[in-house]
Structure formats: structure tokens, C-alpha cells
PDB file with SEQRES, HELIX, SHEET and CRYST1 records, atoms N, CA, C and O in Angstrom:
SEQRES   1 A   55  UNK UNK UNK UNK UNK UNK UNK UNK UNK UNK UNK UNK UNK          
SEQRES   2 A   55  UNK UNK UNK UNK UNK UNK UNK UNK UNK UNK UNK UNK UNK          
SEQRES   3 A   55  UNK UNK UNK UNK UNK UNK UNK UNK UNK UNK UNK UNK UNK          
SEQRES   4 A   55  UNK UNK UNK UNK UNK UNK UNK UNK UNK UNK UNK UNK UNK          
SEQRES   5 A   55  UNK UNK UNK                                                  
HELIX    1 AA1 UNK A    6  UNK A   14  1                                   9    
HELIX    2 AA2 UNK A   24  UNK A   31  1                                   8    
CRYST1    1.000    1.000    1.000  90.00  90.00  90.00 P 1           1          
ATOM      1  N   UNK A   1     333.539  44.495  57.085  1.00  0.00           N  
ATOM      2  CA  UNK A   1     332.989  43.346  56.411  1.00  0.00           C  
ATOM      3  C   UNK A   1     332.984  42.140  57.353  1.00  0.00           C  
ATOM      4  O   UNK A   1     332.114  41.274  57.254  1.00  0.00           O  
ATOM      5  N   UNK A   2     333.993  42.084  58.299  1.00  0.00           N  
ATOM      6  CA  UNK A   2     333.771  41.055  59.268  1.00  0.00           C  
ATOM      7  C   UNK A   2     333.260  41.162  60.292  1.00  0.00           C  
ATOM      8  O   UNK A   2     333.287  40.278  61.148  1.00  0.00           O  
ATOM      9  N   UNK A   3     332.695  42.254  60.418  1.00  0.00           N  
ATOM     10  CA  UNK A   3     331.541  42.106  61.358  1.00  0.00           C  
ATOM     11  C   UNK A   3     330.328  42.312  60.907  1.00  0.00           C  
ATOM     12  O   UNK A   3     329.473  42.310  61.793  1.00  0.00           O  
ATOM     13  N   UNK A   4     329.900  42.514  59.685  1.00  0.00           N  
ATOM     14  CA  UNK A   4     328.564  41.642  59.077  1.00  0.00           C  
ATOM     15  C   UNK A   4     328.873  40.709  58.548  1.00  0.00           C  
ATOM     16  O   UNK A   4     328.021  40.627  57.663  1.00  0.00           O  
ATOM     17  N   UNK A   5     329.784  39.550  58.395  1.00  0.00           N  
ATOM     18  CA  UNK A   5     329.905  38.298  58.464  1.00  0.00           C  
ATOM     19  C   UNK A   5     329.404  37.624  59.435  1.00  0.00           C  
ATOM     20  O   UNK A   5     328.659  36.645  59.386  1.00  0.00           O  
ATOM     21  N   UNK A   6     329.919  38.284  60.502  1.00  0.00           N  
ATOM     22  CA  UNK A   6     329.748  37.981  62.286  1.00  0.00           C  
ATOM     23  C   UNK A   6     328.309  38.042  62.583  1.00  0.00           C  
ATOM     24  O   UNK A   6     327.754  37.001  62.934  1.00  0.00           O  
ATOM     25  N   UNK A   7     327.645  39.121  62.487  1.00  0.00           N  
ATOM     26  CA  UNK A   7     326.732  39.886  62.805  1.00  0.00           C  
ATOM     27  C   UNK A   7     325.438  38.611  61.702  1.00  0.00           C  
ATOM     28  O   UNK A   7     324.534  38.030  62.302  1.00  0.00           O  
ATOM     29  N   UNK A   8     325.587  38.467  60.536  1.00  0.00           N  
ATOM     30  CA  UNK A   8     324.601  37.682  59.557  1.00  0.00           C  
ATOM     31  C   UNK A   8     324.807  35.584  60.186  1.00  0.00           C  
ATOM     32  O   UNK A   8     323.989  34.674  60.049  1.00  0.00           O  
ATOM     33  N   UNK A   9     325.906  35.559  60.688  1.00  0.00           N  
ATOM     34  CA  UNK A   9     326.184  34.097  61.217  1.00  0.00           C  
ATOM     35  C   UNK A   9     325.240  33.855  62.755  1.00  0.00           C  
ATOM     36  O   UNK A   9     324.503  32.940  63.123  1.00  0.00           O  
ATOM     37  N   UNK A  10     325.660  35.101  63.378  1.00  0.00           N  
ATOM     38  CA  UNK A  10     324.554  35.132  64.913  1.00  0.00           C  
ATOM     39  C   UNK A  10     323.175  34.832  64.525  1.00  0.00           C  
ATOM     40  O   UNK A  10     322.505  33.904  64.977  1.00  0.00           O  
ATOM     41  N   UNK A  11     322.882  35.512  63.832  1.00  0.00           N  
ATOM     42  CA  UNK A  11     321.421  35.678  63.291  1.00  0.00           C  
ATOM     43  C   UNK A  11     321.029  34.260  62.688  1.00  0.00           C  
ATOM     44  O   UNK A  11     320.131  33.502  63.053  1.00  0.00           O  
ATOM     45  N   UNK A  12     321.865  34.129  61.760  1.00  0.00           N  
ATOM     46  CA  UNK A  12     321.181  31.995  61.262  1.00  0.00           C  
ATOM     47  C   UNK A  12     321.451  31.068  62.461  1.00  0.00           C  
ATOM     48  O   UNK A  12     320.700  30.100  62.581  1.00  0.00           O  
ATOM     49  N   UNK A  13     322.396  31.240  63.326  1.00  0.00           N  
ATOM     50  CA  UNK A  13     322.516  30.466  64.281  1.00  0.00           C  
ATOM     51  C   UNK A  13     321.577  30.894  65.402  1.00  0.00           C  
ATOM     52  O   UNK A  13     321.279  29.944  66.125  1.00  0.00           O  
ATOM     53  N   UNK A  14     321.193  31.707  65.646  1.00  0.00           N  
ATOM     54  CA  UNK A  14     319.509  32.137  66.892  1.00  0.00           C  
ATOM     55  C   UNK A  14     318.505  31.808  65.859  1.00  0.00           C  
ATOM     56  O   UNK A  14     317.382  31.622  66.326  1.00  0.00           O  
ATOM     57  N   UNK A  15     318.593  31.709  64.815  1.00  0.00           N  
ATOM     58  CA  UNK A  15     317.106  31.961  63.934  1.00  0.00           C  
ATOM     59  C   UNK A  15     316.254  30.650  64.097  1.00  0.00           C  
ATOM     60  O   UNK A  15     316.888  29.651  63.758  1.00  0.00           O  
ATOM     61  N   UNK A  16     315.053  30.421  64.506  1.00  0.00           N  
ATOM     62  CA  UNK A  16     314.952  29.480  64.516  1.00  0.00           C  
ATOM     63  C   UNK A  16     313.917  29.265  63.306  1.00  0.00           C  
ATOM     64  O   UNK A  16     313.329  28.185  63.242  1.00  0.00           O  
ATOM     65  N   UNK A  17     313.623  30.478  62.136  1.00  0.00           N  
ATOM     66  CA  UNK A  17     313.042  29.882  61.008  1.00  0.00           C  
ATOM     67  C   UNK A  17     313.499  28.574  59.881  1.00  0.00           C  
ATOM     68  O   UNK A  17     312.871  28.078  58.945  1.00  0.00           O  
ATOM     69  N   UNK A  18     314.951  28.267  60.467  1.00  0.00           N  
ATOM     70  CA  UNK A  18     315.396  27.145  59.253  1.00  0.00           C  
ATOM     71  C   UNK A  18     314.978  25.949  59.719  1.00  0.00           C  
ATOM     72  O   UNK A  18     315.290  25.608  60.860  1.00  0.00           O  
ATOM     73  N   UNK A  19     314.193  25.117  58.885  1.00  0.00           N  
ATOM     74  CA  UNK A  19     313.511  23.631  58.868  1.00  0.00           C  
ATOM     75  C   UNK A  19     314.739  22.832  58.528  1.00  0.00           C  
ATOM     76  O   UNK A  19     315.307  23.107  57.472  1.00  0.00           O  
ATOM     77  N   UNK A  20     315.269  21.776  59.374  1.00  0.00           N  
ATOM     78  CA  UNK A  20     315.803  21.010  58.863  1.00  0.00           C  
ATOM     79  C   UNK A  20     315.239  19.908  57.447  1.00  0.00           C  
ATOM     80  O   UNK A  20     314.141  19.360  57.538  1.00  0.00           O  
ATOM     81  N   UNK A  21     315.675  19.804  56.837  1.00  0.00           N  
ATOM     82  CA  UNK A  21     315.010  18.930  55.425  1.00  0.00           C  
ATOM     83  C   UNK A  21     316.642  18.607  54.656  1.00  0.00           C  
ATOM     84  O   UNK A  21     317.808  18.471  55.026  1.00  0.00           O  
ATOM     85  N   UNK A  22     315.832  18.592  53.342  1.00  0.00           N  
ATOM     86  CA  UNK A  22     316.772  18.100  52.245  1.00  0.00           C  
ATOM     87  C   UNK A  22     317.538  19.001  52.200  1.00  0.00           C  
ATOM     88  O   UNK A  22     317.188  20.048  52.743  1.00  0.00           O  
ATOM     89  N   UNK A  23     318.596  18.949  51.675  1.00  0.00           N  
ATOM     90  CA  UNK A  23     319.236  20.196  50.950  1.00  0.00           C  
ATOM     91  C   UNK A  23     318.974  19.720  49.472  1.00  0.00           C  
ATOM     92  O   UNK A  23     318.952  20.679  48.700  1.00  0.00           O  
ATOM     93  N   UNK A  24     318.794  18.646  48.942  1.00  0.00           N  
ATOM     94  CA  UNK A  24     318.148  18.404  47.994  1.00  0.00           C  
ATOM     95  C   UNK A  24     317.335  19.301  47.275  1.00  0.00           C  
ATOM     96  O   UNK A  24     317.710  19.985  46.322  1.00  0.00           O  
ATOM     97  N   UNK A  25     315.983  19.268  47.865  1.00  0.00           N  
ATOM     98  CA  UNK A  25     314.765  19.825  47.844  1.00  0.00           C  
ATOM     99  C   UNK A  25     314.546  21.041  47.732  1.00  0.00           C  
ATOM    100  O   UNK A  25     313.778  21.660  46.995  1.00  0.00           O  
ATOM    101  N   UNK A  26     315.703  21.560  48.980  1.00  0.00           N  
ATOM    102  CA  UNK A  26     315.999  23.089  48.823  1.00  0.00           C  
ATOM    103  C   UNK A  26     316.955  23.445  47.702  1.00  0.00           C  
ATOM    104  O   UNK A  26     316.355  24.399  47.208  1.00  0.00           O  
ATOM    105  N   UNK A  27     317.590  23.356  47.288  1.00  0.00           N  
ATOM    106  CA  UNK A  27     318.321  23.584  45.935  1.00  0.00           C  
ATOM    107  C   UNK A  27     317.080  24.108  44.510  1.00  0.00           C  
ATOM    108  O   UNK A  27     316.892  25.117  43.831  1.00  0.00           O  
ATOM    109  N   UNK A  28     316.384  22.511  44.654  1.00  0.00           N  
ATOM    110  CA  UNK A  28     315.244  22.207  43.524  1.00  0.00           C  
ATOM    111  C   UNK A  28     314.485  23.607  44.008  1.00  0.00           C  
ATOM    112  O   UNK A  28     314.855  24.651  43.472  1.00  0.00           O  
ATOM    113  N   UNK A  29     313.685  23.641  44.767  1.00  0.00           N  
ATOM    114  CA  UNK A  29     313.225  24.756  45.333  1.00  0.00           C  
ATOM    115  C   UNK A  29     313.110  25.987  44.730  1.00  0.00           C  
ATOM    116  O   UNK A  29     312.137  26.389  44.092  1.00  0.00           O  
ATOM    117  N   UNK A  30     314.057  26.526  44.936  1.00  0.00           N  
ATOM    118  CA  UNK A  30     314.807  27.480  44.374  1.00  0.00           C  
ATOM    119  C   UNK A  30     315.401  27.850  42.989  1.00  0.00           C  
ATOM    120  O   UNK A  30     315.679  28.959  42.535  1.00  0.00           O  
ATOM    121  N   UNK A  31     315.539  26.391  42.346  1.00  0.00           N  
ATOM    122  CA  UNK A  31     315.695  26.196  40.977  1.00  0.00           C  
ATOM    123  C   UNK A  31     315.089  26.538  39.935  1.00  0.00           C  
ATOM    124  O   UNK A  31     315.292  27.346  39.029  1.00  0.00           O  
ATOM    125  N   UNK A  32     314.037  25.544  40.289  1.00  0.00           N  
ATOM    126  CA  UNK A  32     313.200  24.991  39.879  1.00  0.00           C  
ATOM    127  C   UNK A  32     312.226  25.746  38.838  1.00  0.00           C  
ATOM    128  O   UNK A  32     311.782  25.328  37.769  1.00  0.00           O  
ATOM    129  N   UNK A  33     312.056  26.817  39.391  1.00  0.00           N  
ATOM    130  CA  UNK A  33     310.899  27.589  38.455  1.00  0.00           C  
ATOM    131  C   UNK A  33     311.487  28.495  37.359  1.00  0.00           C  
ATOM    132  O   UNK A  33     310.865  29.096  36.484  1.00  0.00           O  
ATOM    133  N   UNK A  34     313.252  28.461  37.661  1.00  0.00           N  
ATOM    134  CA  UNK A  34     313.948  29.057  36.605  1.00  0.00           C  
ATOM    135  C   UNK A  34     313.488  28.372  35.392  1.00  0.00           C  
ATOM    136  O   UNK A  34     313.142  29.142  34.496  1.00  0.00           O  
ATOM    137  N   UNK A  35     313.391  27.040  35.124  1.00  0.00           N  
ATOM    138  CA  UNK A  35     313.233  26.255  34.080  1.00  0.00           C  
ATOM    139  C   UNK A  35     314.536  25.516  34.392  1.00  0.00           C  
ATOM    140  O   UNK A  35     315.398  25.927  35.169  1.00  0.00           O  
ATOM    141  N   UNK A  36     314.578  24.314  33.656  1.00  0.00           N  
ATOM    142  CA  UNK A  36     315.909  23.534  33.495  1.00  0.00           C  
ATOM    143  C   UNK A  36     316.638  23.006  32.288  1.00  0.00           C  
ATOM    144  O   UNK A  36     316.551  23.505  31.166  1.00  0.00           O  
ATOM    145  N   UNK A  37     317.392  21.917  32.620  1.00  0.00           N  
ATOM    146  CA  UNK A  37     318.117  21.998  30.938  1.00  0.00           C  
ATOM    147  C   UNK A  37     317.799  20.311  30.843  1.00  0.00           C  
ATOM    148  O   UNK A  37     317.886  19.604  31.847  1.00  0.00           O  
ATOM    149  N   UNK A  38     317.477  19.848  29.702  1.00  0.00           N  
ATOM    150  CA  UNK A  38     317.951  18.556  29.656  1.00  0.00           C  
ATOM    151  C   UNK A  38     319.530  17.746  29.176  1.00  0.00           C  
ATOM    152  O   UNK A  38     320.265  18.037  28.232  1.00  0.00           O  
ATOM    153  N   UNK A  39     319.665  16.819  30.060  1.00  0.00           N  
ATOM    154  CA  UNK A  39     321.243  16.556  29.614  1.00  0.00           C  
ATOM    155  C   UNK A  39     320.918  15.302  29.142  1.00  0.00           C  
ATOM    156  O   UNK A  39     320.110  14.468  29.549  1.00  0.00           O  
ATOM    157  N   UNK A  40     322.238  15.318  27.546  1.00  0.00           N  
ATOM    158  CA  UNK A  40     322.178  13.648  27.089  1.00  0.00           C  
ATOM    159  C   UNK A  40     323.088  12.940  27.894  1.00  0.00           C  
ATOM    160  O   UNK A  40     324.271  13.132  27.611  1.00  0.00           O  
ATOM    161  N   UNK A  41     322.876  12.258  28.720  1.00  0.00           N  
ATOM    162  CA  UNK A  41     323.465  11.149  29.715  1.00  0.00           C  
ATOM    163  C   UNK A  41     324.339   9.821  28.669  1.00  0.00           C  
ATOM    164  O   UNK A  41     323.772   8.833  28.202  1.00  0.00           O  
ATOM    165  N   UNK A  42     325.553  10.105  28.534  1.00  0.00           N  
ATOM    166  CA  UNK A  42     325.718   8.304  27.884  1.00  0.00           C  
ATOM    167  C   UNK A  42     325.606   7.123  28.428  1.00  0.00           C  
ATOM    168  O   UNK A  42     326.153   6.892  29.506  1.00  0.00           O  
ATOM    169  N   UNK A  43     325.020   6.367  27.897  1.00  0.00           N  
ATOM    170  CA  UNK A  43     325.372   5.000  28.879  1.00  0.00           C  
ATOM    171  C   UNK A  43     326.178   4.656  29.181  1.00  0.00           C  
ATOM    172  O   UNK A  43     327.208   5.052  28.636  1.00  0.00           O  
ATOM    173  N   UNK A  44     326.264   3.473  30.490  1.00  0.00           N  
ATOM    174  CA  UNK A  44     327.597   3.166  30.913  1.00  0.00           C  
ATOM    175  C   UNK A  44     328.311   2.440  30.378  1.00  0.00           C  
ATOM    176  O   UNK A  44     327.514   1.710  29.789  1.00  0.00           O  
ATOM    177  N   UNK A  45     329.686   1.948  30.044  1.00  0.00           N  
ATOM    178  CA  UNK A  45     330.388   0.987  29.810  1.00  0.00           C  
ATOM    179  C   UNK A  45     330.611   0.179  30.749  1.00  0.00           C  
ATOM    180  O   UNK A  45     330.413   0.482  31.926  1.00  0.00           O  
ATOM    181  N   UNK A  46     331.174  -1.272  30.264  1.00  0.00           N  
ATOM    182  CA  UNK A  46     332.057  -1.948  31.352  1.00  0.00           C  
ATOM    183  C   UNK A  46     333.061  -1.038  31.519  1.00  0.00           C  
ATOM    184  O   UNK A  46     333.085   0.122  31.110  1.00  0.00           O  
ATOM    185  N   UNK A  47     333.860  -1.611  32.122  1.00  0.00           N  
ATOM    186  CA  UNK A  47     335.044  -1.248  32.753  1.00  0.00           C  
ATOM    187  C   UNK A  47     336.217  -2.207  31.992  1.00  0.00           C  
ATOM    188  O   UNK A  47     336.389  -3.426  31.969  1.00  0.00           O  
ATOM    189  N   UNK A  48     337.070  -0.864  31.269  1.00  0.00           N  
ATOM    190  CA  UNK A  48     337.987  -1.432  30.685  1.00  0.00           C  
ATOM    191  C   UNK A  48     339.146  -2.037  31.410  1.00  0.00           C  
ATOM    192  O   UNK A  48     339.278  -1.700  32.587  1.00  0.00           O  
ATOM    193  N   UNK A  49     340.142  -3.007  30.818  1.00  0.00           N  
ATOM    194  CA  UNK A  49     340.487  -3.990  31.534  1.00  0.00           C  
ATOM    195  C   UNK A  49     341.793  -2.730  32.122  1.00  0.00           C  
ATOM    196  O   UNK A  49     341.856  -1.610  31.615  1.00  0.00           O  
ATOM    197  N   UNK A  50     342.644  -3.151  33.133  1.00  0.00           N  
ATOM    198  CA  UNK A  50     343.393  -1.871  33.768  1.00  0.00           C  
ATOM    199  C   UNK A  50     344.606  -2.215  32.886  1.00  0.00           C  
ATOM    200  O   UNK A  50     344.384  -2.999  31.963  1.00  0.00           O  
ATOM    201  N   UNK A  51     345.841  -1.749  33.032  1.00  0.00           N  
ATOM    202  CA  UNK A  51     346.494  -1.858  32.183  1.00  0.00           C  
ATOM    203  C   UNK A  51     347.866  -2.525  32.556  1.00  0.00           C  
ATOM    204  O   UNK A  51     348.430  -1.961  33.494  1.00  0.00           O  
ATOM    205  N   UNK A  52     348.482  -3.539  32.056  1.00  0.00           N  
ATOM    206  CA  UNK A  52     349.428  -4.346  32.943  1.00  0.00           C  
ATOM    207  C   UNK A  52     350.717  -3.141  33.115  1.00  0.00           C  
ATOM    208  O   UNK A  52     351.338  -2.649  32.173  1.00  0.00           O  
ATOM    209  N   UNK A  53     350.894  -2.864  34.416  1.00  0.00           N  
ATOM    210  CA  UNK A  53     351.817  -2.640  35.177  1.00  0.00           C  
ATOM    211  C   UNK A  53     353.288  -3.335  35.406  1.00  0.00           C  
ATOM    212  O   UNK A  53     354.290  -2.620  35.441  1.00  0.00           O  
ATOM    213  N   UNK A  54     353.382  -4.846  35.569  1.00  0.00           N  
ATOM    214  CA  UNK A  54     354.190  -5.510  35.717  1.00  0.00           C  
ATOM    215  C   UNK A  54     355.512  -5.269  35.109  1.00  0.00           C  
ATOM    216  O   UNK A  54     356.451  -5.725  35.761  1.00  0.00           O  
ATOM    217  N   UNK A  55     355.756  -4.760  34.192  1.00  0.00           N  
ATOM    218  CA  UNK A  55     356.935  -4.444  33.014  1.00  0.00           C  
ATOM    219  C   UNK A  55     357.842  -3.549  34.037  1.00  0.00           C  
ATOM    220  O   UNK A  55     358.895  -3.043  33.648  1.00  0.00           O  
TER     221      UNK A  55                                                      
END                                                                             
């Protein structure tokens, strides 16, 4: 197994098919045509006050 670890790492590192870009993009890419989910996002709050320590 560790030498097709070895053996698959040579190969991305000579390969010169990988485009540097997003990894963003590439994620979405790949995602993407699965379908997706929508999420309910809450809004933000302030920021509650911290809590006195001093005691």
C-alpha cells in the first residue's frame, strides 16, 4: 500500500495536467451537478457583553 501511495504521489507531482485555480471552483465543480441543499442561515447578533471576571 505504500508503494502505491508512493507510486500515485510521483505521478501528481510529474503530471503536468493540474491547472492551478481555485480550489473553490474545483470543489463546486465537482459538486455541483449533484444538486445542493439550501441552508437557513440566522442572522447575526451583536455581541453579547463578556462576562465580568474580576470577582
Amino acid at each position: 500500500m505504500e508503494n502505491e501511495s508512493r507510486d500515485i504521489l510521483r505521478i501528481a507531482q510529474t503530471s503536468d495536467n493540474a491547472e492551478a485555480g481555485s480550489l473553490y471552483e474545483t470543489i463546486r465543480a465537482r459538486i455541483e451537478p449533484l444538486g445542493g441543499v439550501e441552508l437557513d442561515v440566522p442572522q447575526r447578533e451583536s455581541m453579547r457583553e463578556p462576562p465580568d471576571l474580576s470577582e
